[in-house]
Each structure stands twice: as structure tokens, then as C-alpha cells.
C-alpha positions as CSV (number, residue, x, y, z in Angstrom):
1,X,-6.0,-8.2,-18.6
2,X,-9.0,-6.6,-19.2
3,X,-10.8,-9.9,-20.2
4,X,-11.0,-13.4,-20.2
5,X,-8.6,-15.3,-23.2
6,X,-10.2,-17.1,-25.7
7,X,-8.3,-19.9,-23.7
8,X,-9.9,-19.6,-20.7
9,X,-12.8,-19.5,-22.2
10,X,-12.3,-22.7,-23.6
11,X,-10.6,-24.7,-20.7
12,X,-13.8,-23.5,-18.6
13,X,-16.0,-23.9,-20.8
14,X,-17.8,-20.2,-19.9
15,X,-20.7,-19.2,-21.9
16,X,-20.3,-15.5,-23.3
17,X,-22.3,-13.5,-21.7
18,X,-23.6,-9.5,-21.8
19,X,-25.3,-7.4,-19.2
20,X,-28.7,-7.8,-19.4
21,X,-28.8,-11.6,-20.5
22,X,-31.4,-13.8,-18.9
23,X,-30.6,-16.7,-16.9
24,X,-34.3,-18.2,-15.9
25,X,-32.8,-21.4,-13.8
26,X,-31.7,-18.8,-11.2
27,X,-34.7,-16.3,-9.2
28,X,-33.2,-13.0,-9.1
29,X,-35.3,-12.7,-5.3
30,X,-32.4,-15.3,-4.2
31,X,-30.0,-13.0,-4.5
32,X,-26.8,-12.0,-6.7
33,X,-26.6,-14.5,-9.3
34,X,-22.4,-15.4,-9.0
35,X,-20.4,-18.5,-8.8
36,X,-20.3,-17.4,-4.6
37,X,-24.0,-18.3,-4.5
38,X,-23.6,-21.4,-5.8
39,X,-23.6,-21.4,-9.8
40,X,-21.7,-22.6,-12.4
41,X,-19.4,-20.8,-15.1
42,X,-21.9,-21.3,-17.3
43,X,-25.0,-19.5,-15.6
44,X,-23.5,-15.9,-14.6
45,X,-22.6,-13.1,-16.0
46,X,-18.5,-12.5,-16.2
47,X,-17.3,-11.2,-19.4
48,X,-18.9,-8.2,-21.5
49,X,-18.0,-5.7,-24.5
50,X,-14.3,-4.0,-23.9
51,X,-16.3,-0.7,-23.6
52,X,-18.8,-1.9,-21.0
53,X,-16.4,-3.1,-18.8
54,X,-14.0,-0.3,-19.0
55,X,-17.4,2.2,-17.8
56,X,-17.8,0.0,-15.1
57,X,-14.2,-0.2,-13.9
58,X,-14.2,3.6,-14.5
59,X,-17.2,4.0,-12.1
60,X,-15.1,2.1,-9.4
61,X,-12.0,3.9,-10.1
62,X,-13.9,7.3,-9.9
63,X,-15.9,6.4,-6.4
64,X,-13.1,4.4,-4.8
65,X,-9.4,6.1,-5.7
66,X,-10.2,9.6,-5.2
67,X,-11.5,8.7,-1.5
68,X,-8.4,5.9,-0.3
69,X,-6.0,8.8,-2.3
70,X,-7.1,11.7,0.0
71,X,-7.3,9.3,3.1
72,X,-3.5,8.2,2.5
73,X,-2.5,11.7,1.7
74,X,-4.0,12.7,5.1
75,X,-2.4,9.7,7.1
76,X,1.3,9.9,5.5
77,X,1.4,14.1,6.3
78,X,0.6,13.0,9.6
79,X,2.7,10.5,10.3
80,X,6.0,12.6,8.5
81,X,5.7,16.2,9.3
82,X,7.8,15.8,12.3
83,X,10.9,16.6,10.0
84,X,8.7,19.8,9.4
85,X,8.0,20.7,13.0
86,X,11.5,19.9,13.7
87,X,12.9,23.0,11.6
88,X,10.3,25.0,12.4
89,X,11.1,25.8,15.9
90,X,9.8,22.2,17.9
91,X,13.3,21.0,18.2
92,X,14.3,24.3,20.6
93,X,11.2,24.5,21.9
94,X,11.0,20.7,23.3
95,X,14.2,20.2,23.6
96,X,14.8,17.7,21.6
97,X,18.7,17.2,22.2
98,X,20.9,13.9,21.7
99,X,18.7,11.3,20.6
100,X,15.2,12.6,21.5
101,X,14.4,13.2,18.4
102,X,14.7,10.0,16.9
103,X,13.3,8.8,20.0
104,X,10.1,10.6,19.2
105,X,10.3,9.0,15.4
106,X,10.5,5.7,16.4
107,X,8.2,5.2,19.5
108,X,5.4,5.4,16.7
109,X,6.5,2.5,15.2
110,X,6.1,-0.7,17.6
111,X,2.5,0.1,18.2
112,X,1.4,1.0,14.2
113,X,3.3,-2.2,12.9
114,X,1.9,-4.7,15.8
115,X,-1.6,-3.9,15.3
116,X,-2.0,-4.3,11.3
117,X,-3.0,-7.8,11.3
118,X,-5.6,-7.5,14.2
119,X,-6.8,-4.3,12.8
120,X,-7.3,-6.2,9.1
121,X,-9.1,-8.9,10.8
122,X,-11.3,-6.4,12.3
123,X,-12.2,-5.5,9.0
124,X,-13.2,-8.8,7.8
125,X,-15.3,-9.1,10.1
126,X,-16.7,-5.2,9.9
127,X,-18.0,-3.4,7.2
128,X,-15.2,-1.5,6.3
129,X,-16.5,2.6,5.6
130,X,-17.7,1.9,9.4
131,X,-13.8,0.8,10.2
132,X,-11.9,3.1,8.0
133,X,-14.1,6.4,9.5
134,X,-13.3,5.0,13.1
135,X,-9.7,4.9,12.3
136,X,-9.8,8.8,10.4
137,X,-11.2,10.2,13.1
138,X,-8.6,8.6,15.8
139,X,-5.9,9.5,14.3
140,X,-7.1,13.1,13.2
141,X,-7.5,13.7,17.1
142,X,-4.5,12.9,17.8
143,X,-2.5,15.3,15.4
144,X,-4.6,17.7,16.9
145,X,-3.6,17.3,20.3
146,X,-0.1,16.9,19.8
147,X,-0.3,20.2,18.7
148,X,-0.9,21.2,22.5
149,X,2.4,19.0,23.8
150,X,4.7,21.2,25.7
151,X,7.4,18.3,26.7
152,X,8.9,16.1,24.7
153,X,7.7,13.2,27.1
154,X,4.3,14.3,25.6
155,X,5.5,14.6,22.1
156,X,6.5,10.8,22.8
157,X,2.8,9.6,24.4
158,X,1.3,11.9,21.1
159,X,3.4,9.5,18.5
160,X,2.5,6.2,20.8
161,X,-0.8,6.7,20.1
162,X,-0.8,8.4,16.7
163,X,0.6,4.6,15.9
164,X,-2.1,3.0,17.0
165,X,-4.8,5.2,15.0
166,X,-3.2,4.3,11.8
167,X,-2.4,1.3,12.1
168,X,-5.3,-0.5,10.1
169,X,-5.1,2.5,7.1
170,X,-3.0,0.9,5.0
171,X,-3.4,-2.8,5.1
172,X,-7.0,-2.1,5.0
173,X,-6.7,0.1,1.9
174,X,-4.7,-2.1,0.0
175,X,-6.3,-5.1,0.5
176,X,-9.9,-3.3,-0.3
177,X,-8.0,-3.1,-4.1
178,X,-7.8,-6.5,-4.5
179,X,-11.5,-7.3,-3.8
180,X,-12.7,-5.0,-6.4
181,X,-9.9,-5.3,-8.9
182,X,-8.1,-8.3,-11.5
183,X,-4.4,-8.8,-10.3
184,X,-3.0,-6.4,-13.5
185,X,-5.5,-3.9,-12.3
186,X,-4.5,-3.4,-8.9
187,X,-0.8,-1.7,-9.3
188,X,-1.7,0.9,-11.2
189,X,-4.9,2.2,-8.7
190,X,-2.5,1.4,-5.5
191,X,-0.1,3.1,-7.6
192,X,-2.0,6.3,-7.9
193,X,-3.1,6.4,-3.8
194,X,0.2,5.5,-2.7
195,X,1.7,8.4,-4.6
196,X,-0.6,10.4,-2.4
197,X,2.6,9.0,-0.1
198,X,5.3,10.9,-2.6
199,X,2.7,14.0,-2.6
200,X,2.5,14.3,1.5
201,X,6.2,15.2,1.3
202,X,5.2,18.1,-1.1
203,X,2.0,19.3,0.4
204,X,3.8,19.0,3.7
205,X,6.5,21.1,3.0
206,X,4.4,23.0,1.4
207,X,1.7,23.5,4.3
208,X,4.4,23.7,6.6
209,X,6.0,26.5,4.5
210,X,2.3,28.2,4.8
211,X,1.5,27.5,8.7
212,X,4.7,28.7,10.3
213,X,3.8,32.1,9.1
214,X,0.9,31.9,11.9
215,X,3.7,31.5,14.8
216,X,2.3,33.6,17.8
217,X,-1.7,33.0,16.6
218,X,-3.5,32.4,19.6
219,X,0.1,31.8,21.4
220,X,1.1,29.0,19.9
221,X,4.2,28.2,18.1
222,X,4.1,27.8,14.3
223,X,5.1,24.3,14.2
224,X,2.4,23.7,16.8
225,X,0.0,24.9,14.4
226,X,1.3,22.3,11.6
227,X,0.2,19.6,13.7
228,X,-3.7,21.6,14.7
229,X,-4.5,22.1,11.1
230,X,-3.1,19.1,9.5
231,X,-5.0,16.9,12.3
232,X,-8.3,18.8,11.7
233,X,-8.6,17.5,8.7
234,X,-8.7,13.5,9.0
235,X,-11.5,14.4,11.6
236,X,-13.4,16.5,8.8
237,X,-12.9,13.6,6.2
238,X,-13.8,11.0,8.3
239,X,-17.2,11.7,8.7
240,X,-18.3,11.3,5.4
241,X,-16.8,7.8,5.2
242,X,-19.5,5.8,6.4
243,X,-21.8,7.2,3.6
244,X,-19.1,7.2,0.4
245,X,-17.0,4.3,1.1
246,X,-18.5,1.6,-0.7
247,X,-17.6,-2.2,1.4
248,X,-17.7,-4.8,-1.4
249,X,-18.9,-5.1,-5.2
250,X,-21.7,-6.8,-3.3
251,X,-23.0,-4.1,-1.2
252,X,-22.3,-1.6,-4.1
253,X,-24.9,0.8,-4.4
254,X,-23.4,2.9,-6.8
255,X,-23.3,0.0,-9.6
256,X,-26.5,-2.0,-10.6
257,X,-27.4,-5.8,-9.8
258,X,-26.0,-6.6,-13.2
259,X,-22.7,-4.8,-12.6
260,X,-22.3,-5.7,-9.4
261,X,-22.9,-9.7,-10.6
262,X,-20.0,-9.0,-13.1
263,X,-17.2,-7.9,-10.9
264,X,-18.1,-10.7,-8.4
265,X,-17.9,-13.4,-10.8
266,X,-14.7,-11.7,-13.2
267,X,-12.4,-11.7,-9.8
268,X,-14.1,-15.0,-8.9
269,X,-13.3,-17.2,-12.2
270,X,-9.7,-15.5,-12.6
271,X,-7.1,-17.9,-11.5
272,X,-4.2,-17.5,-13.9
273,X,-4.7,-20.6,-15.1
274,X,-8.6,-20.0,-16.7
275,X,-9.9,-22.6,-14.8
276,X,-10.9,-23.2,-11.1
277,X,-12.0,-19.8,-9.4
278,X,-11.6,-18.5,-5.9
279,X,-13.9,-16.5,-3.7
280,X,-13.5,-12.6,-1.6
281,X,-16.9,-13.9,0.0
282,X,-14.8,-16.6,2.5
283,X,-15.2,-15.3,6.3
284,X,-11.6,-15.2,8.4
285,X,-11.1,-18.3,10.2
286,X,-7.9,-18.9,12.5
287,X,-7.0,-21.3,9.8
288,X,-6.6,-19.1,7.5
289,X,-5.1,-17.0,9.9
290,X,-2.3,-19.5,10.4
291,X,-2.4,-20.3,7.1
292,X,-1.0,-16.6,6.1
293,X,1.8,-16.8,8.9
294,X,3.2,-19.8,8.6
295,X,3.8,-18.9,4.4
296,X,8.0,-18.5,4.1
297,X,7.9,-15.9,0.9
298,X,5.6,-14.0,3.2
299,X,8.3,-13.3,5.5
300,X,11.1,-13.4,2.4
301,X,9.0,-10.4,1.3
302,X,9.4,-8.3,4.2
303,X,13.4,-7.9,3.3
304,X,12.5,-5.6,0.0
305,X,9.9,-3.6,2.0
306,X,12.2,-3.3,4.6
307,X,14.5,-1.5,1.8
308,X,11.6,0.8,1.5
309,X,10.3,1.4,4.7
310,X,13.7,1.5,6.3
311,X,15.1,4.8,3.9
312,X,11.6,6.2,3.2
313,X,11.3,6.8,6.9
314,X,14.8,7.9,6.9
315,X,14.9,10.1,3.9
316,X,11.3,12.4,4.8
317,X,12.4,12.7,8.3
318,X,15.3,14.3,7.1
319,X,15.8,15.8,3.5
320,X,14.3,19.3,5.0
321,X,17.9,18.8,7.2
322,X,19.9,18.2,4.0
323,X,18.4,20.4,1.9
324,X,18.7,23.7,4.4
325,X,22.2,22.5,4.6
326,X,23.1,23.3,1.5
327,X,22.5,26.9,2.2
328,X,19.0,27.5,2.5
329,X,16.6,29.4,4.8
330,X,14.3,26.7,6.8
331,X,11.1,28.1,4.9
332,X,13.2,27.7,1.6
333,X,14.0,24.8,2.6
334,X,10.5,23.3,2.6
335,X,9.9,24.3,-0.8
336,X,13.1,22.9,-2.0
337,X,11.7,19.4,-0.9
338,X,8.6,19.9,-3.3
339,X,10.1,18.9,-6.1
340,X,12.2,16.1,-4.8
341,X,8.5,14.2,-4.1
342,X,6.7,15.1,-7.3
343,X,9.4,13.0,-9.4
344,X,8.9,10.1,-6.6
345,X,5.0,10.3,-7.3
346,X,5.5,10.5,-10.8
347,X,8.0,7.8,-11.1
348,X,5.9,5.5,-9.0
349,X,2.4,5.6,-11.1
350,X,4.5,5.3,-14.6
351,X,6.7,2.0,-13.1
352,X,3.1,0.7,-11.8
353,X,1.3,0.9,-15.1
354,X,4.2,-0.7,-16.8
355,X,4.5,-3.7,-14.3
356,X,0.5,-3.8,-15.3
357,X,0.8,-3.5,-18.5
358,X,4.1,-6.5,-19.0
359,X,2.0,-8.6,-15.8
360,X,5.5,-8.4,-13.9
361,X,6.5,-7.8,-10.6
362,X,9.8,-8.5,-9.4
363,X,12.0,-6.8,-12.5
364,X,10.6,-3.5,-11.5
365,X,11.7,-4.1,-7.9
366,X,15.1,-5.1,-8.5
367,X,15.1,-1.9,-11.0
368,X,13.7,0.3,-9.1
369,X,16.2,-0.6,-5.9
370,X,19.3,-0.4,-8.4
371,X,18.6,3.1,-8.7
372,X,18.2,4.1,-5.3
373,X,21.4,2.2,-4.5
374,X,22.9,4.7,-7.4
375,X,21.7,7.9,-5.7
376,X,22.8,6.4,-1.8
377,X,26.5,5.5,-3.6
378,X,26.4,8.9,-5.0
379,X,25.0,10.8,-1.7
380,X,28.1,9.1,0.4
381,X,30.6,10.1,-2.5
382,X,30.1,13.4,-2.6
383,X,32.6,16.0,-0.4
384,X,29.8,18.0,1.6
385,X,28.8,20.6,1.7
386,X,29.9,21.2,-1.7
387,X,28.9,20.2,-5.0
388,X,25.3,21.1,-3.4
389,X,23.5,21.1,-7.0
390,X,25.1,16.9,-7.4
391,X,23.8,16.6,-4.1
392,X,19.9,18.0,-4.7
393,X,20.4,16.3,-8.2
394,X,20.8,12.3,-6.7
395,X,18.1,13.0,-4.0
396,X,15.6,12.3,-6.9
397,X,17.5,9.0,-7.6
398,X,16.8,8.2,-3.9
399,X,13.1,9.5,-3.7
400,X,12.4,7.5,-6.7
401,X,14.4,4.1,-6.2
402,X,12.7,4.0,-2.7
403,X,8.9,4.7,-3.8
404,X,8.9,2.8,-7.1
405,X,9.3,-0.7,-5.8
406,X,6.9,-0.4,-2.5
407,X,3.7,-0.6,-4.6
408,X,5.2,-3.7,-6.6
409,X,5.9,-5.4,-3.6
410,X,2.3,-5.1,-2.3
411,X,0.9,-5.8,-5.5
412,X,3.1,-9.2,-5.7
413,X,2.4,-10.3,-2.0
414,X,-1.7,-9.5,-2.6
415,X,-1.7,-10.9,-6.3
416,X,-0.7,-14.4,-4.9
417,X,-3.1,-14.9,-2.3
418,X,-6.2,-16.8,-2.1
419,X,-8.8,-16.8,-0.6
420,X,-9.6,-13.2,0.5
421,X,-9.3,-13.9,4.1
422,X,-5.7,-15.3,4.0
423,X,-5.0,-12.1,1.6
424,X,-6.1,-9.9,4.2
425,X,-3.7,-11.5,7.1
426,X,-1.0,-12.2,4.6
427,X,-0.9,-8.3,3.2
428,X,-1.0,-7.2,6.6
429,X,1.5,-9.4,8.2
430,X,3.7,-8.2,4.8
431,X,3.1,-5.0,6.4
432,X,2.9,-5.0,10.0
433,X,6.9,-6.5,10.0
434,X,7.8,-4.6,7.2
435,X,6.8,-1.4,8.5
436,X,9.2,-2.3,11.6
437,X,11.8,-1.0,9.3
438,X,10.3,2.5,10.3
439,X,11.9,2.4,13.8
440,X,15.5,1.6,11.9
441,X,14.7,4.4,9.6
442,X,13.9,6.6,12.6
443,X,17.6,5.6,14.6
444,X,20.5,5.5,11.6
445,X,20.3,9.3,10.7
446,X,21.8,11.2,13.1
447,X,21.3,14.4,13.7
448,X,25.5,14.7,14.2
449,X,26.1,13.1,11.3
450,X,24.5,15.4,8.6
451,X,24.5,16.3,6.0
452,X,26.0,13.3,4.6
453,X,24.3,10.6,7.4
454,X,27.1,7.8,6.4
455,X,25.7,5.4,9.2
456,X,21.7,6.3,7.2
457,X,23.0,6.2,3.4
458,X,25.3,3.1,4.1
459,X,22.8,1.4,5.6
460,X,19.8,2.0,3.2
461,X,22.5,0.9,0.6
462,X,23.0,-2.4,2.0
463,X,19.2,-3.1,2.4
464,X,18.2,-2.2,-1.0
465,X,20.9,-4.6,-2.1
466,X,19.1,-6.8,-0.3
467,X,16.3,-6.0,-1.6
468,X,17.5,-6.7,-4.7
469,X,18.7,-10.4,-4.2
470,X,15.1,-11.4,-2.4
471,X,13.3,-10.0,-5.3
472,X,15.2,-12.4,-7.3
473,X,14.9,-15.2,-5.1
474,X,11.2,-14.6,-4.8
475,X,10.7,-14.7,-8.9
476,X,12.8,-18.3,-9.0
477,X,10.3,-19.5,-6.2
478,X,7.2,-18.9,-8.1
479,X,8.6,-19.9,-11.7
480,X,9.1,-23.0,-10.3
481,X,5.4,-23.4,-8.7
482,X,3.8,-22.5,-11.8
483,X,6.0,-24.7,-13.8
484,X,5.1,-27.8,-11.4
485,X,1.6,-27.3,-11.7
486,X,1.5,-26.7,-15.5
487,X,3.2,-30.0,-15.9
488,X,0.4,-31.6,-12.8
489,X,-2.1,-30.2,-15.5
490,X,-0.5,-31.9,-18.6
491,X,0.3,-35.1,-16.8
492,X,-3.6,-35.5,-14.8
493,X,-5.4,-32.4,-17.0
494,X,-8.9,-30.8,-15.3
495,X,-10.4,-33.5,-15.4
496,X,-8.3,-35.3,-12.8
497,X,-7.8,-32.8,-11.0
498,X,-11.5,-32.6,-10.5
499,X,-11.5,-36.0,-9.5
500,X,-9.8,-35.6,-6.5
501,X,-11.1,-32.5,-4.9
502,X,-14.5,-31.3,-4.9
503,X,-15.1,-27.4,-5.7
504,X,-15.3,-26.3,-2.2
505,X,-12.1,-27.9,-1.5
506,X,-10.5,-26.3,-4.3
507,X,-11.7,-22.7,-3.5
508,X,-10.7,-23.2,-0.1
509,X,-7.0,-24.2,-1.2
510,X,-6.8,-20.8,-2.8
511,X,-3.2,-20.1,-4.1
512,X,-2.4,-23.5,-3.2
513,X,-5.0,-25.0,-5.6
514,X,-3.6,-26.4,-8.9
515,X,-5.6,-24.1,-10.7
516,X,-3.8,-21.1,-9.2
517,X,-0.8,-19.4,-11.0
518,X,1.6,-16.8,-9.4
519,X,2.3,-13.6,-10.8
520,X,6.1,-13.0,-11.1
């Protein structure tokens, strides 16, 4: 929703307004003139011409995708090129028999899902291109020293730590979206950095593919050499963070005082409802903090992300294994994967900008989970190692039925929470437990059991069904709290409303307010 309805208009009673306009009862020396510093509606700039907010939006996109895309590329190559190593020689040479091998998949885990929510607190309460370079250039060094492991007691201590490093990336990225973005903007731009997610399984495979050839450089193993090049270049990225990462709309120096006003007070006076508003300016508090852990659909919402987390861990640590299986050659093999993770990305953008475009969540989720649970049925039907075209053929079902629904999930969780500091806790905690489902991921496919991983497939098959029904659940929840507070409107209207709660009490409800409205 590009801009405000002639409805909320009219319910708030906001004056039209265009870059440029004057407002004399407010000194410019004060600061930005926005509903944060104190105005009304009616004194600030929040709606312009179609074409002048699209250039603005298009200078965001251009300064902020591009940078959390190549950041997210960098983080999910390092976090799943393991399954690369592994074929590549790293399984002989650390011996990785039995169950080490999982062992070192899941050991990442405890340590990157624990430390979300402090790390996203953190970034409240730091500017965040100071944050995000800190964390870069962590967990760039330390790829590049597992490249030097020699045990797989190291290879273990190298993932421990690799966990902590990128911890705060994601949480941090997503919920930087949502200060700079409406709610049916933000899918389609996490969309289009998360698919840098569905792209790492390409470029890794394909980097991999490119790096084993230098096995012997220097004495070091090719798959060594996939974790010393791949780490290098986090470390290379990250110092240019503190200078292009913009913080806030704020602090943006890249748009001018007008602009900036605009996307303050656009984000601030949208509600759902047109009328109320609710602030990204709020500092973190512990009540807010509590706030965002004690909220039940929080948690309900972990059970869908757990069906992504739980086979998208899974499935990259080990469709190089199925794919050379089917008769490959391991560098073959790599490539093979390539295509397998384009039609993820590409699937994931297009479901995003139609859950923009129809302002829905959930139906995408439930959809895009039916479909992996077609490709998972289909995976545990087929007689192995035959049929090996069927088999490559529903592994795009599975890459895409596991990737589509993850950004809709975060979307939903982050479109209906208010204000910015409980958003912050609440995406992370969403997160932090959801990404827990990595250390299942990391211990259901056996190494014994492939190709056809029945404990793996039949497990992701029963989580995405679950999926399914808490998607469902989680729509009837929030019908029913929109339709209460439409009929608390009709019955008191804004007026009464008003009455009993000052502004400031309002904005501090944030989602609870009776102004807010959940997106489905």
C-alpha cells in the first residue's frame, strides 16, 4: 500500500501534504519535523505524488538491499558449505565417521540460536552499521581459521564459535526492514536478500566446484581452501559497513531532511486501521522485553519456522550426498545442485511479491508447505537409486516448499509488532527458537541412511504438516482480534477511544492499541 486511503485520510483527519510544503509553527533548527517529535497529523509531511514516493523508496531499496543481500549471501555460504567440504575430501581427512559429522552441524546451533535476542537488543541500543561490521568481521575470521583445523575436535570449536559470530545477522537484518519499510513493503525486499539464502547453495557449489581444483596450493587440502576464501570475504565486506550502512531514516544521509521527515511519519501514522500511529523511535526497555516473550502466537510461530529451519538445514547439508548418488562425480555433483537453488530463489521473491501485492500472509505459508510435503511424499516413494531423473525432478518441490514460506513467516511475526523495540525482541526470539530446528536438521539425516534419508524426509514431512495447521490457527487468532476491535470502534468510535488513553499511552500499547490491525 503505497499510500494512505482516502479513508485514512479522513478518520485522521491528515492534511495533504508534498515535499517542500511549509509548516511555520514548527523551527526546522528543532529538529525533524515528525509525529516522534511531538506533532500532530496535521503539521508533517506523510503522503506525496505516487512518483515521488516511489524515487524515494527506490533510493532506499538501491542503498539498503544490495548491501543486507551480499551480507546474507556471505553469512548463509558460511554457515552451509560444510556439505561442500564434506565431499571434497574433509570427511577422510578428519575423520568424520559415525555421527561426527552431524556432530559438527549441530554444535553451531545452540550458541547462534541463544544469542539472537541479546544480540538484537544490542542493536537497539547501538548504531547498527557499527554492529553489523563487528559481526562481519567475526565471523569472516572464523571461516578463515577453520580452514587451518586438522581434527575434527577443532572443526567442532571452529562451528561453536562460527555460531556465535552470526548470531545477530539475521534478526538484525530483518528487523532493520521494518523500520524503513510499510508492512506490504517489507516481504518483497526480505524476499529478495533472503533469496541470497537460495543463491549460497548455488554459488557454493559453485565456488566449491572452483576451489577444490587448488587442492595441494600451499599444502592445504581443497576443501580447506573453501573455508580460507569463502571467510576472507565477510572480513573484506565488513569494513566498508560502518560508512554504507545507513542506521535509521533519521540518521539518513543519503535522503534529504524532507525525505527523511516523510518515511518517519508514513511508518509512524500507519496502523491498519488509519488512525492512531506508533513509533521506531521507542528505546528497549525490560518491559518491552517481557512484553515480546510472554506473547503466545510468538511462540505458536516458531512451529512453521521450525518446518523451515528443520529441512532447510537438512536438505543443504546434504543434497550434494543425494545428488552424487545418483551417479555423479563429486565436482559434478556441485553443479548439479545449482539449479536445484535458483528455482528456490526464484520461487521465493515471486510468492513474496504476491503475499505483498494480496496483503496476506498465512495462505502462502500453508501453500508453500503443501508443496514441500508433495516433493518429501514423493522423495520417500521413490525405489532408489532408480528413477534418478523423478528424484532430481521433486528436489525442486522440496527447495521451493521449504524457502517460500520462511520470508512470510518473518514478515507476519514483524508486520504485527508494535512498538519497534518489542518488534526487535519478538523477531528475534521468532528466530532465536526457531532456528533451534537447525540442530534437528543437523541429527535426522544420516549418513547410513542415504540416499533416501527416511528418518530426514519423514520427519520434515510431519513438521511441515505442522506447519501447515499453525499457519491456520495463527490466521483464526488474528481475524478474531481485528474483528473485536472493529466492533470496540463502532460501538465507542475515535473519539472514545481517545477518551480513555492519552497518545503516549496509545503508542506505547503498540499492537495492542485499538487502533492496531493484524496482517493475516
Amino acid at each position: 500500500m503505497a499510500t494512505a486511503t482516502a479513508t485514512d485520510k479522513a478518520e485522521a483527519g491528515h492534511a495533504e501534504r508534498r515535499l517542500g510544503s511549509e509548516t511555520p509553527d514548527f523551527d526546522e533548527k528543532v529538529g525533524l519535523r515528525t509525529v516522534d517529535a511531538g506533532l500532530d497529523a496535521t503539521q508533517v509531511i506523510y503522503e506525496v505524488d505516487p512518483a515521488e514516493e516511489r524515487k524515494i523508496l527506490r533510493k532506499i531499496d538501491y542503498r539498503l538491499i544490495p548491501l543486507l543481500s551480499i551480507l546474507y549471501l556471505l553469512a548463509y555460504i558460511d554457515r552451509s558449505n560444510l556439505g561442500n567440504a564434506k565431499i571434497a575430501g574433509m570427511e577422510q581427512d578428519l575423520n568424520l565417521i559415525k555421527f561426527r559429522y552431524n556432530t559438527a552441524l549441530t554444535v553451531f546451533f545452540p550458541t547462534y540460536a541463544l544469542l539472537e535476542v541479546p544480540s538484537n537488543i544490542v542493536l537497539k541500543m547501538l548504531r547498527p552499521s557499527i554492529w553489523l561490521s563487528i559481526l562481519c568481521f567475526s565471523w569472516g575470521l572464523v571461516m578463515t581459521l577453520m580452514g587451518l583445523v586438522t581434527t575434527y575436535q577443532g572443526l567442532y570449536i571452529a562451528r561453536v564459535f562460527l555460531g556465535v559470530a552470526e548470531a545477530g545477522f539475521f534478526p538484525a537484518a530483518t528487523y532493520l526492514l521494518t523500520i524503513w519499510y510499510r508492512r506490504y513493503e517489507v516481504q518483497k525486499r526480505m524476499a529478495i536478500f533472503y533469496a541470497a539464502a537460495s543463491l549460497s547453495g548455488a554459488f557454493s557449489g559453485l565456488l566449491a566446484f572452483a576451489i577444490e581444483k587448488m587442492d595441494g596450493v600451499s599444502g592445504l587440502a581443497g576443501w580447506k581452501w573453501i573455508f580460507i576464501l569463502e571467510g576472507l570475504a565477510p572480513i573484506a565486506v565488513s569494513f566498508t559497513l560502518y560508512f554504507l550502512l545507513p542506521d535509521r531514516p533519521e540518521t539518513a544521509k543519503f535522503l534529504t531532511k524532507q525525505e527523511r521527515e516523510f518515511v518517519v511519519n508514513r511508518l509512524a501514522l500507519y496502523t491498519g486501521s488509519g488512525m492512531g500511529r506508533t513509533t521506531n523511535a521507542d528505546k528497549i526497555s525490560v518491559a518491552q522485553i517481557l512484553k515480546a516473550l510472554k506473547t503466545w502466537w510468538i511462540w505458536a510461530a516458531v512451529i512453521p519456522f521450525w518446518g523451515c529451519s528443520i529441512g532447510t538445514y537438512g536438505f543443504t547439508a546434504t543434497v550434494p550426498t543425494i545428488v552424487k548418488r545418483m551417479g555423479y562425480t563429486s565436482s559434478n555433483a556441485q553443479l548439479m545442485t545449482i539449479p536445484i537453488y535458483v528455482f528456490g530463489m526464484l520461487a521465493t521473491v515471486i510468492v513474496a511479491y504476491l503475499s505483498d501485492k494480496y496483503q496476506q500472509r498465512t495462505p502462502f505459508i500453508m501453500g508453500g508447505f503443501t508443496l514441500a510435503v508433495l516433493g518429501f511424499i514423493a522423495l520417500l516413494a521413490i525405489p532408489h537409486p532408480h528413477y534418478s531423473g523423478v528424484t532430481y525432478f521433486f528436489l525442486f518441490f522440496v527447495a521451493a516448499g521449504l524457502y517460500c514460506p520462511f520470508v512470510c513467516i518473518v514478515t507476519l511475526v514483524g508486520n504485527n509488532l508494535a512498538p519497534s523495540g518489542r518488534r526487535a525482541v519478538g523477531m528475534a526470539l521468532l528466530i532465536s527458537m526457531g532456528n533451534l530446528g537447525g540442530i534437528a536438521g543437523s541429527n535426522i539425516f544420516f549418513t547410513a541412511d542415504a540416499p533416501k534419508y527416511p528418518v530426514g524426509f519423514g520427519f520434515c514431512l510431519a513438521i511441515d504438516g505442522a506447519g501447515i495447521i499453525m499457519a491456520w490457527v495463527l490466521r483464526k487468532y488474528f481475524q478474531r482480534e481485528n474483528r473485536k476491535r472493529d466492533e470496540l470502534l463502532d460501538r465507542e468510535g475515535e473519539a472514545g477511544i481517545r477518551a480513555k488513553y492519552t497518545d503516549q499511552e496509545l503508542v506505547d500499547m503498540g499492537d495492542k492499541s485499538p487502533f492496531f490491525r493484524y496482517t493475516l
